[in-house]
C-alpha positions in Angstrom: 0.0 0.0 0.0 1.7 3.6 -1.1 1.8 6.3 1.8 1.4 9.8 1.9 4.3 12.3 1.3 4.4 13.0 5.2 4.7 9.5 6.4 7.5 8.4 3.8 9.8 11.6 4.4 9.4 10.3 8.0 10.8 7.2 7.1 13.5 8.5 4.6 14.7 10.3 7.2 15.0 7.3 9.9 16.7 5.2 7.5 18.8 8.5 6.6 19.7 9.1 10.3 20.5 5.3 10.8 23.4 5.6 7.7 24.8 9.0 9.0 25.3 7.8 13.0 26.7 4.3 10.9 28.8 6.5 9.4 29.8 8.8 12.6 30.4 5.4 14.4 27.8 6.7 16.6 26.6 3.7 19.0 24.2 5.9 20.5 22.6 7.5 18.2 22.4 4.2 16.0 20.9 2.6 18.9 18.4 4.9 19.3 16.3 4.4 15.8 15.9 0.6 16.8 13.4 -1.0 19.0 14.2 -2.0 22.3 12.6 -5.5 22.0 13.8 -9.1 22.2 12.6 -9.8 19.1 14.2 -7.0 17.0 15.8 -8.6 14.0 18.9 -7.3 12.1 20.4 -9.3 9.3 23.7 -9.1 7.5 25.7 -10.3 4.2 28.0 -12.4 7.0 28.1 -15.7 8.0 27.5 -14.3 11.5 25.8 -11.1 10.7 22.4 -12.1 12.6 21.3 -10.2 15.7 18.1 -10.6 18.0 17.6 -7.9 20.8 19.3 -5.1 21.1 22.4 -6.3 22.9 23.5 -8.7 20.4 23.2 -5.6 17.8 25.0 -3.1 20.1 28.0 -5.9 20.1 27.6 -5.9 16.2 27.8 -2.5 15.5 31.0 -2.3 18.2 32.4 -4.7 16.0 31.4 -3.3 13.2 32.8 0.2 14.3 36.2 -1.7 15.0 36.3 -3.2 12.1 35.9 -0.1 9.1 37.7 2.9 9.0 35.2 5.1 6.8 32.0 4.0 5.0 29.2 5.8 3.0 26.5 4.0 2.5 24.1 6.1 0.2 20.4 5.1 -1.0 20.3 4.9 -4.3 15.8 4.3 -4.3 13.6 3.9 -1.4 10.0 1.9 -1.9 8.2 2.6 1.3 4.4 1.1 1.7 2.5 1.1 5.0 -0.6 -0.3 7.0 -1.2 1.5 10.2 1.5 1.8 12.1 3.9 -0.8 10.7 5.9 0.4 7.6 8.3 -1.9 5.2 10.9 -0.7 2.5 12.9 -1.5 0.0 16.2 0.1 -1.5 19.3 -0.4 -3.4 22.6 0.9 -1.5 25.9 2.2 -2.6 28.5 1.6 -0.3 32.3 3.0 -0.2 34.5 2.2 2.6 37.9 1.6 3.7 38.9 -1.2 5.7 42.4 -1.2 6.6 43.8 0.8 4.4 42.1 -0.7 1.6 39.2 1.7 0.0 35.9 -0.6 -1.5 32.7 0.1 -2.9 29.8 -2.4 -3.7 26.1 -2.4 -4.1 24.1 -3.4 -1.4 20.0 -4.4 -0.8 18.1 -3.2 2.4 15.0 -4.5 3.1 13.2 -3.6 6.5 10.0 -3.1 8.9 9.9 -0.1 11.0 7.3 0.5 14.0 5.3 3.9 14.9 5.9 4.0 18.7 4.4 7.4 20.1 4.7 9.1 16.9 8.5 8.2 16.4 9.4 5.4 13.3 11.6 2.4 14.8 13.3 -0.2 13.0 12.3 -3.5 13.8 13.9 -5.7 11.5 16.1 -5.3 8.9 18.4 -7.3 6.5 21.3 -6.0 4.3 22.6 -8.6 1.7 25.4 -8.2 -1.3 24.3 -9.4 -4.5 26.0 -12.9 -5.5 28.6 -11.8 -7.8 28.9 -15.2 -9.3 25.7 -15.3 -10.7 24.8 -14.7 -14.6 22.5 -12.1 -14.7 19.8 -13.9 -16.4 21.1 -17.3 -14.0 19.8 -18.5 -10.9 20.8 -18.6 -7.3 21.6 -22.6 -8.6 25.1 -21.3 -9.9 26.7 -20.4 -7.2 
């Protein structure tokens, strides 16, 4: 279901604020746009990039933080639908960063639900994944 111009620049912006903190290494800040619940969901492209609750995503993002010197990811397009109070979206991401010493970009995919919680737009799951690489473009996941 589309959404009104109000309620998706709301959005746009939480998922905008969640990249800049990223970026700023800001644990706070980053903390803050999530949902404090035990069944808050974060996925990654890694092996071991699966969180539930928000300690196991706090220790992520410390990691994380650790791990990168610089990164930008940038949305490239943002689908946004809604029902009530619960909101999902899809985007294609540009990402640059540097991890030791080494500068990289890729494209990324986010997909995520966010949460109205007295009039504030949570994340409560989301998944980031790297396209397979190895893939044809008209192939299947079946050749990797």
């Amino acid at each position: 279901m589309r959404i009104d111009e109000k309620t998706e620049a709301e959005i746009k912006a939480v998922l905008e604020k969640s990249f800049e903190a990223y970026a700023k290494k800001d644990l706070d800040e980053t903390m803050k746009l999530y949902v404090p619940d035990a069944d808050l969901t974060v996925i990654g492209s890694g092996v071991d990039d699966k969180c539930v609750g928000l300690e196991q995503l706090r220790e992520r993002f410390k990691r994380d933080f650790n791990y990168f010197e610089s990164v930008l990811p940038t949305f490239k397009s943002v689908l946004v639908s809604t029902a009530g109070d619960i909101a999902w979206f899809a985007s294609d991401v540009a990402v640059q960063t540097k991890v030791r010493g080494k500068e990289m970009s890729f494209p990324a995919r986010l997909t995520g639900v966010l949460r109205r919680r007295d009039g504030n737009w949570l994340i409560v799951q989301s998944h980031l994944s790297i396209p397979a690489s190895e893939q044809s473009v008209e192939g299947s996941f079946s050749e990797i």
